[in-house]
C-alpha positions as CSV (number, residue, x, y, z in Angstrom):
1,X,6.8,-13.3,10.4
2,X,7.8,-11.9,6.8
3,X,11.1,-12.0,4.7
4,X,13.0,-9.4,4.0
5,X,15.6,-9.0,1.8
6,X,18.6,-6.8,2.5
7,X,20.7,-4.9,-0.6
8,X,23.2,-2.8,1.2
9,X,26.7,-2.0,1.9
10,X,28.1,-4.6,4.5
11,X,28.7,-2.0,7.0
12,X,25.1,-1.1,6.9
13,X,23.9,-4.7,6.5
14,X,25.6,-6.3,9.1
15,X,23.3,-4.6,11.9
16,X,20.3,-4.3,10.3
17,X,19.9,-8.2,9.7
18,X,21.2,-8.4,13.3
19,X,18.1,-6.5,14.8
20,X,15.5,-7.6,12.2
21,X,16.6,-11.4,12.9
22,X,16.6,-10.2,16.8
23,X,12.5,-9.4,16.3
24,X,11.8,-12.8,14.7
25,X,12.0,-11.7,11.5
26,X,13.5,-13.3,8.1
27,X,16.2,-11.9,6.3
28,X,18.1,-12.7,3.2
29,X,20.8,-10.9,1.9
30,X,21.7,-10.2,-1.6
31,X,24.1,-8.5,-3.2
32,X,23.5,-5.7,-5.5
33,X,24.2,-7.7,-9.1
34,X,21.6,-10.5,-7.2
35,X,18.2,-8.0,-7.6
36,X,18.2,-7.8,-10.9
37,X,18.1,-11.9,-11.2
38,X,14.8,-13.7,-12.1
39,X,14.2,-15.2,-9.0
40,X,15.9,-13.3,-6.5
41,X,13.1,-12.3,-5.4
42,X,10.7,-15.0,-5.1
43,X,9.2,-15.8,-1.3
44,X,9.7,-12.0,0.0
45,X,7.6,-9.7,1.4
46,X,9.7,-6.5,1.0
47,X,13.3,-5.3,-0.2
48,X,15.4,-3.3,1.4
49,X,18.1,-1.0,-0.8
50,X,19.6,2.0,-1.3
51,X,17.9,5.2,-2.7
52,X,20.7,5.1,-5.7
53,X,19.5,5.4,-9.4
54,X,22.4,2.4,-10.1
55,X,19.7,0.1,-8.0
56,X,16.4,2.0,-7.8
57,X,14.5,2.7,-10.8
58,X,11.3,1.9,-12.3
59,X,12.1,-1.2,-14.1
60,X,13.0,-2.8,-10.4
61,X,9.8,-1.6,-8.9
62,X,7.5,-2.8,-11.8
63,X,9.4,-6.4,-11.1
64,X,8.4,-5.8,-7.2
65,X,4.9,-5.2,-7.7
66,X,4.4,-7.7,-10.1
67,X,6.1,-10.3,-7.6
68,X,4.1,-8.9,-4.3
69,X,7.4,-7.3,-2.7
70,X,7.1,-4.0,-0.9
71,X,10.2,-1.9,-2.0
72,X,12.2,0.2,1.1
73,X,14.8,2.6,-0.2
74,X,17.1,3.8,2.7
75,X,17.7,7.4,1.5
76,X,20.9,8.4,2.9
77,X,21.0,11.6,1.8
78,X,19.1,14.5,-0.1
79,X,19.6,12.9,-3.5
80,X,17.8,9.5,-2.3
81,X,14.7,11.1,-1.3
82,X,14.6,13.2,-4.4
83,X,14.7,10.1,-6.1
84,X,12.7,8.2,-4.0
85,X,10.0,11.3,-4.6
86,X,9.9,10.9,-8.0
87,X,9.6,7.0,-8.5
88,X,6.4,7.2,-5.9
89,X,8.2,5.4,-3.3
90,X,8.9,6.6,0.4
91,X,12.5,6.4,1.6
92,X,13.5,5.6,5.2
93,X,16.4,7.7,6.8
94,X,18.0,5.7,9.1
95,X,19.1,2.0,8.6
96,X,17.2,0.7,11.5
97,X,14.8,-2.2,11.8
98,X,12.0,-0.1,13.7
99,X,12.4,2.6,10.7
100,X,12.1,-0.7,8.1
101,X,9.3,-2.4,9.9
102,X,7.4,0.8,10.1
103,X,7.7,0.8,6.6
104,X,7.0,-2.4,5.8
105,X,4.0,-1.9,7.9
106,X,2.4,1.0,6.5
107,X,-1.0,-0.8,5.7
108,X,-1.8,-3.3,8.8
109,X,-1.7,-7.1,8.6
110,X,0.3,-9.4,7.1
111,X,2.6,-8.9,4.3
112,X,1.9,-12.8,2.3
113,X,-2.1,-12.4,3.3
114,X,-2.9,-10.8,-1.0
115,X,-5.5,-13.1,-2.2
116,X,-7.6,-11.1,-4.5
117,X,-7.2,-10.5,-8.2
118,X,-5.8,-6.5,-9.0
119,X,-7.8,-5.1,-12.2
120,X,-6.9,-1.9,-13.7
121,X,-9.3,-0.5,-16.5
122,X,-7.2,1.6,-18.2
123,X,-7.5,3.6,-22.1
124,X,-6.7,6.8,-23.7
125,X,-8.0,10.0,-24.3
126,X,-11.1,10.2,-25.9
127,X,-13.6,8.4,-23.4
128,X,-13.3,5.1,-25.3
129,X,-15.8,3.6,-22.3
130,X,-13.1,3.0,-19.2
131,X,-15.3,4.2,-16.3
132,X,-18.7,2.4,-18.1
133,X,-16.4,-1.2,-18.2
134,X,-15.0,-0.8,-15.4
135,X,-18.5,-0.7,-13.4
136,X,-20.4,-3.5,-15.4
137,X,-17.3,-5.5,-15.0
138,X,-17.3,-5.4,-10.9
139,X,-21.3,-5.4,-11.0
140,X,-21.4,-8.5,-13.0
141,X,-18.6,-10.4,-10.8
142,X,-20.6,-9.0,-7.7
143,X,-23.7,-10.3,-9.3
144,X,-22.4,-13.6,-9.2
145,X,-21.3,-13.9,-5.6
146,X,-17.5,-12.8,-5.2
147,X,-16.9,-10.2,-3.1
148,X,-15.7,-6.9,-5.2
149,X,-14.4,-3.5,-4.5
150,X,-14.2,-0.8,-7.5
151,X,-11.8,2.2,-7.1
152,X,-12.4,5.2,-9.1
153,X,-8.1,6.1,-9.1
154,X,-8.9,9.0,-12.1
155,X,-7.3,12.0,-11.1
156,X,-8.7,14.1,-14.1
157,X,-12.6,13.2,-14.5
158,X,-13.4,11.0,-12.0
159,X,-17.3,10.0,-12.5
160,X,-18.0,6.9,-10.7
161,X,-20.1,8.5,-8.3
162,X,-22.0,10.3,-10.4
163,X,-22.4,6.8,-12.7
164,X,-24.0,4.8,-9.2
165,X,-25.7,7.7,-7.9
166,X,-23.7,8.1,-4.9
167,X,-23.1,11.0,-3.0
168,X,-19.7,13.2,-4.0
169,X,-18.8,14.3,-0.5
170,X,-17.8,11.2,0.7
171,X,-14.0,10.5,2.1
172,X,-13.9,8.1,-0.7
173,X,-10.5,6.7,-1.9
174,X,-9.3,10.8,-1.0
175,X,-10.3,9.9,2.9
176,X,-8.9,6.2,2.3
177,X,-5.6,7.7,1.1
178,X,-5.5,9.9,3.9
179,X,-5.7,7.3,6.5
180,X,-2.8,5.1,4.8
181,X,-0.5,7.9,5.1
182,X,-1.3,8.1,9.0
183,X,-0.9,3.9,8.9
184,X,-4.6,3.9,10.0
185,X,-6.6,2.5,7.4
186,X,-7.9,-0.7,8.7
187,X,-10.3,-3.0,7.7
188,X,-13.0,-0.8,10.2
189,X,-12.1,2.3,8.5
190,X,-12.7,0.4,5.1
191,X,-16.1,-0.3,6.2
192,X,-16.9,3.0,7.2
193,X,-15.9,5.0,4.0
194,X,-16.8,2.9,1.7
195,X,-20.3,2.8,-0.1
196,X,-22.2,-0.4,-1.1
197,X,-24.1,-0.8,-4.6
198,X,-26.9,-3.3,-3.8
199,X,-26.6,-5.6,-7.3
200,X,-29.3,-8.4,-7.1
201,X,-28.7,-10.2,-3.7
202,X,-25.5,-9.2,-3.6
203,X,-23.5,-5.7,-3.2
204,X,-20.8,-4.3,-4.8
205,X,-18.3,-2.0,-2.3
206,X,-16.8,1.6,-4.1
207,X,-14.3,3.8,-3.1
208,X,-15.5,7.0,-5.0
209,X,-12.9,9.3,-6.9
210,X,-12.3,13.2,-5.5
211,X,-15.4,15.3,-6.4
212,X,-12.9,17.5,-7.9
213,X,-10.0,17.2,-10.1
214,X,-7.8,20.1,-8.2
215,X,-7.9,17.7,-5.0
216,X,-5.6,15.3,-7.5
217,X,-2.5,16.0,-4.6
218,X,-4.5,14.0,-2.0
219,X,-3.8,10.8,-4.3
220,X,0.4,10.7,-3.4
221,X,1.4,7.0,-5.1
222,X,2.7,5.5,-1.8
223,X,-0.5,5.9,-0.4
224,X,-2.7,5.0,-3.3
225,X,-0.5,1.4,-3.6
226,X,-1.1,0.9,0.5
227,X,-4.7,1.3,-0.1
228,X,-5.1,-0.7,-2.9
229,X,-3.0,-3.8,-0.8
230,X,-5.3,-3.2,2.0
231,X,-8.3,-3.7,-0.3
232,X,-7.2,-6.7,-1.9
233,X,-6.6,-8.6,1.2
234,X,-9.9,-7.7,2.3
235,X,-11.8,-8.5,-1.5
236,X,-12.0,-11.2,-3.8
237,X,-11.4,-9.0,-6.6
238,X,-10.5,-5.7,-7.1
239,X,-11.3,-3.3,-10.2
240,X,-9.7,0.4,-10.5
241,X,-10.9,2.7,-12.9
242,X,-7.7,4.8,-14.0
243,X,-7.5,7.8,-15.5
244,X,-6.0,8.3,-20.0
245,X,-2.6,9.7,-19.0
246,X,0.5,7.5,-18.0
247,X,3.2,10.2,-18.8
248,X,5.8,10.5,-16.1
249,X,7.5,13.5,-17.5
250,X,5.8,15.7,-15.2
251,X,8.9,14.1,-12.5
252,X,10.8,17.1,-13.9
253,X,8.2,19.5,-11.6
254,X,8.6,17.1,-8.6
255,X,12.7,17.9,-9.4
256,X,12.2,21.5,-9.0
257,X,10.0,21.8,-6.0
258,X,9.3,18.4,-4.8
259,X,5.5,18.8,-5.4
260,X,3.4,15.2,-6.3
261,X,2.7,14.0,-9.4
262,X,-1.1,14.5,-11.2
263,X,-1.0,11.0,-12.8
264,X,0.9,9.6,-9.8
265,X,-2.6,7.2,-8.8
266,X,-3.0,5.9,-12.4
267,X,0.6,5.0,-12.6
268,X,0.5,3.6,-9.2
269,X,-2.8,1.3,-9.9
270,X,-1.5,0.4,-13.3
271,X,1.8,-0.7,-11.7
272,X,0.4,-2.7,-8.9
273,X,-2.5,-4.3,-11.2
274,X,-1.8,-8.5,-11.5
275,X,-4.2,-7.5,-15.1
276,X,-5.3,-4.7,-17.4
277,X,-8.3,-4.0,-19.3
278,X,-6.9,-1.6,-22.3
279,X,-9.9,-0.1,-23.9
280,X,-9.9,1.4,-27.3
281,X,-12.7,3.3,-28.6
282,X,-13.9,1.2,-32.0
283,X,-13.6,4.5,-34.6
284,X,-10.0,5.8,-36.2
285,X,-9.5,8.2,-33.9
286,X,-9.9,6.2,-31.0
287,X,-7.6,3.2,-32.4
288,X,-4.8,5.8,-33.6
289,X,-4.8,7.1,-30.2
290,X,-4.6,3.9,-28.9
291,X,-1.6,2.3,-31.0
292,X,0.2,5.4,-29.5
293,X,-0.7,5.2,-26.4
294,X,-0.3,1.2,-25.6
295,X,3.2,1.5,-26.2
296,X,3.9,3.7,-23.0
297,X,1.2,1.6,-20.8
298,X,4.0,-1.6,-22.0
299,X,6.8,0.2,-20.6
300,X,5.2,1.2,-17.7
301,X,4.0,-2.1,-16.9
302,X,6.2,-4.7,-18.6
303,X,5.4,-8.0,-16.7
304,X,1.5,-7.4,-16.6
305,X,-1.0,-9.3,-18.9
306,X,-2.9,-6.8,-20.9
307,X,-6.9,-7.5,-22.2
308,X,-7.4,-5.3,-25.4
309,X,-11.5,-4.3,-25.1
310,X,-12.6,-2.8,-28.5
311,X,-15.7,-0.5,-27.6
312,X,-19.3,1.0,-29.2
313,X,-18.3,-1.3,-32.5
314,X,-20.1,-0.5,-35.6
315,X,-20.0,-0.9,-39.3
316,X,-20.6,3.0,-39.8
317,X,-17.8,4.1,-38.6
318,X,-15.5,1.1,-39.6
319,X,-17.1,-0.4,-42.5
320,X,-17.3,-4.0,-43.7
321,X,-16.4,-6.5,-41.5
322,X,-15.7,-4.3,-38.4
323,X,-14.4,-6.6,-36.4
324,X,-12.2,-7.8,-38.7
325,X,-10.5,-5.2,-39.4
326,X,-10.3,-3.8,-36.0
327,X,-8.8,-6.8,-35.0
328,X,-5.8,-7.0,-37.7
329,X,-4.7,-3.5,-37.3
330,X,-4.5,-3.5,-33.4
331,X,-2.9,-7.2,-34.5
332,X,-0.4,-5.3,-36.5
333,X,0.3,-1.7,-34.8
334,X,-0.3,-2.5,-31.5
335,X,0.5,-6.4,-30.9
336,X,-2.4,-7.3,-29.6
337,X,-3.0,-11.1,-29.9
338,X,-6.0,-11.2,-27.5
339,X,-9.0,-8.8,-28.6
340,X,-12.6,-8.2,-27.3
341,X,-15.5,-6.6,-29.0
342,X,-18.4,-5.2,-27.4
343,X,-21.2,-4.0,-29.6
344,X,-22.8,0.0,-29.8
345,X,-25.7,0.0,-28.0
346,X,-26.5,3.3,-27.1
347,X,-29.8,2.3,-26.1
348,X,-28.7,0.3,-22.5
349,X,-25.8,3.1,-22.4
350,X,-28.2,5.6,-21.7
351,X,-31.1,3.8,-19.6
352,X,-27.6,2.6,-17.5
353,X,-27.0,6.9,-17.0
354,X,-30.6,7.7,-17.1
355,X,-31.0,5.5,-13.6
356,X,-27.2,5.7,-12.5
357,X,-27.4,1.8,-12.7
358,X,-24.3,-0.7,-13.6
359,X,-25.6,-1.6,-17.4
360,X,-25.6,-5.5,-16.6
361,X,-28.6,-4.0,-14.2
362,X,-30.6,-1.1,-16.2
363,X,-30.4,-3.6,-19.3
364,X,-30.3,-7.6,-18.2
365,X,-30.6,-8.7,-21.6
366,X,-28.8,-6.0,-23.5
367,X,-26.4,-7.1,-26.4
368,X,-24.2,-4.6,-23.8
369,X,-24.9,-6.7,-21.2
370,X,-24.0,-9.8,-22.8
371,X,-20.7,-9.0,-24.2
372,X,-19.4,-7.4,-20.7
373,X,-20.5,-10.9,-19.3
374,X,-18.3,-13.0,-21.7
375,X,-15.7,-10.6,-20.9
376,X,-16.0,-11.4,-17.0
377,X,-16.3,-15.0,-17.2
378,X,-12.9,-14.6,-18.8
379,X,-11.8,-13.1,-15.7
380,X,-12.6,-16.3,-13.2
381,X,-10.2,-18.8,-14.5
382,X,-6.2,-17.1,-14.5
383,X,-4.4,-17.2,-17.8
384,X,-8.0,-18.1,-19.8
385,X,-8.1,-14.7,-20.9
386,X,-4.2,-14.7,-21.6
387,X,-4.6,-16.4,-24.7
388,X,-4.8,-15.9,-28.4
389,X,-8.8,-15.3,-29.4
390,X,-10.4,-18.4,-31.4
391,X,-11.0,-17.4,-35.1
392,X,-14.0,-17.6,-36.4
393,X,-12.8,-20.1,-39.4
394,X,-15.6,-22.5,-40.0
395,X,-17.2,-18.6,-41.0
396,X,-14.9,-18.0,-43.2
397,X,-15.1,-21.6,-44.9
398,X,-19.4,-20.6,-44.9
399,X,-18.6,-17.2,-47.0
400,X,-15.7,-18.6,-49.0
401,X,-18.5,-21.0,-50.2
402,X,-20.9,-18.9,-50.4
403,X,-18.8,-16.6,-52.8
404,X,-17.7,-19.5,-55.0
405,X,-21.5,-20.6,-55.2
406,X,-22.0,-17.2,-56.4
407,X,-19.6,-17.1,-58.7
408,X,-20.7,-20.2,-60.8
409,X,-23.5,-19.7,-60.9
């Protein structure tokens, strides 16, 4: 049994609850000034409302993934499913509770069953490192026991496969996607698809991208959310490598001819993530593209904890005090109270793409290694990695010393 909530006209209302209640089902009803409360929605599974920009938008359906509600917009005419189109959602036509349930149904088992932790690895263009952090980061929590599945959602360079060595003509999260939309993809079909990264005892399961970027279509945002909901009830945790671009104003294609959306998976991953890595390459480039870029991945997802990953730092291209400075401007430009470094070392980089090996594998002891480990540990105890970073201030009291010991001398 789930709970549904109901936001529409009474006339429609009325019979709907009747037949849902009728199938043993819960329903709440809530008025349309009710939705956009706090708590309205707390203890539902999925929200029923009209395909209407007045109550569907994105700032609603960010609220509904953050709070584990399925949204079903009853499109009641062509205007609804337009809309519904271009927000990534699928409309139902008729205000039945078959038509809802089917809906609500779309990935099998139940709705409160979400136990795993969703990870997006997100960053922008430029290859700051997402698709290298996003594999040592599952590899290291599958090294330690807790089940894992990776998802390689980039609709622009997926790579992966190539990264682990795994063959490209898979099904993959492409075959995965394929069997949401036909409300097949079971736990079976999971098994069957995916591919399993032996690391140390354990393995580490992967849902390889499309082996090339045309096939982007065959990641539609409905499906890409049903399969990330059916992977998280059946992992511990779940990382998704995501493609740089978040821009939505491609919508305006979708409004001529109804066609999908390139960056509809990233958005969708991204929007259903309970965290984000945001990784920023650790050179000016890579830090001016992120202040920009950080901006739109806030308004995209406004409710959703974000862990800033500073990558490949070095003094050469930063200068003194690296870290330091890194740290203040992203404190400045991009508001980011909660910052991780991890060091250049090109060395374990390479041996990791020499033997298509997760890093925390091709170089145990790596200063690589060690920094993507501090980074997961974060990741086992909710809100740790939430807060503000420790500074370093007995080091700072050490060289304030030092200089004045210097300067009398």
């Amino acid at each position: 049994m789930s709970t549904i909530a109901v936001c529409l006209p009474p006339s429609i209302a009325r019979p709907l609850c009747e037949e849902l209640e009728a199938v043993g089902e819960r329903v709440a009803v809530l008025g349309p000034l009710q939705i956009g409360q706090p708590d309205a929605l707390a203890g539902v599974d999925a929200l029923v409302l009209l395909a209407d920009p007045r109550q569907l938008d994105g700032a609603l359906l960010a609220r509904c993934d953050a709070q584990r509600v399925r949204v079903v917009p009853l499109a009641l005419d062509e205007a609804g499913v337009n809309l519904a189109a271009r927000l990534g959602v699928v409309p139902v036509r008729e205000a039945t509770a078959r038509a809802v349930l089917a809906s609500v149904a779309a990935v099998p088992g139940p709705l409160s069953s979400r136990r795993s932790d969703v990870i997006a690895v997100w960053g922008p263009h430029g290859a700051p490192g997402r698709s290298t952090l996003a594999v040592a980061l599952a590899a290291e929590r599958a090294r330690s026991g807790t089940e894992v599945a990776l998802i390689d959602a980039d609709s622009h360079a997926p790579a992966v496969a190539a990264m682990l060595g795994l063959a490209e003509e898979t099904p993959g999260l492409a075959g995965a996607c394929r069997q949401a939309g036909r409300r097949s993809f079971d736990e079976a079909e999971y098994a069957r698809i995916r591919d399993l990264v032996p690391i140390e005892k354990n393995a580490l399961a992967v849902l390889s991208g499309i082996n090339r970027p045309s096939r982007w279509p065959e990641l539609p945002a409905d499906r890409m959310r049903a399969v990330i909901d059916a992977v998280a009830r059946w992992s511990d945790q779940v990382f998704i490598d995501t493609s740089a671009l978040i821009e939505q104003d491609e919508q305006i294609v979708s409004d001529l001819d109804g066609g999908p959306r390139r960056n509809a998976a990233t958005i969708a991953a991204l929007q259903r993530a309970d965290r984000i890595i945001a990784v920023c390459a650790a050179d000016p480039i890579g830090v001016s593209r992120f202040v920009r870029a950080v901006t739109e991945l806030r308004e995209l997802a406004p409710a959703t904890p974000i862990t800033v990953v500073v990558n490949r730092v070095r003094s050469r291209a930063i200068g003194l005090d690296a870290r330091g400075q890194l740290r203040r401007t992203l404190e400045r430009y991009a508001a980011a109270t909660e910052v991780h470094f991890i060091p250049d070392d090109g060395s374990a980089a390479d041996r990791a793409v020499l033997h298509a090996l997760p890093v925390i594998v091709a170089a145990p002891r790596s200063a690589l290694t060690a920094a993507v480990r501090r980074i997961a540990a974060l990741l086992d105890a909710p809100g740790a990695a939430d807060a503000p970073p420790r500074r370093p201030q007995a080091g700072r009291r050490a060289r304030r010393t030092r200089g004045s010991a210097r300067g009398s001398q």
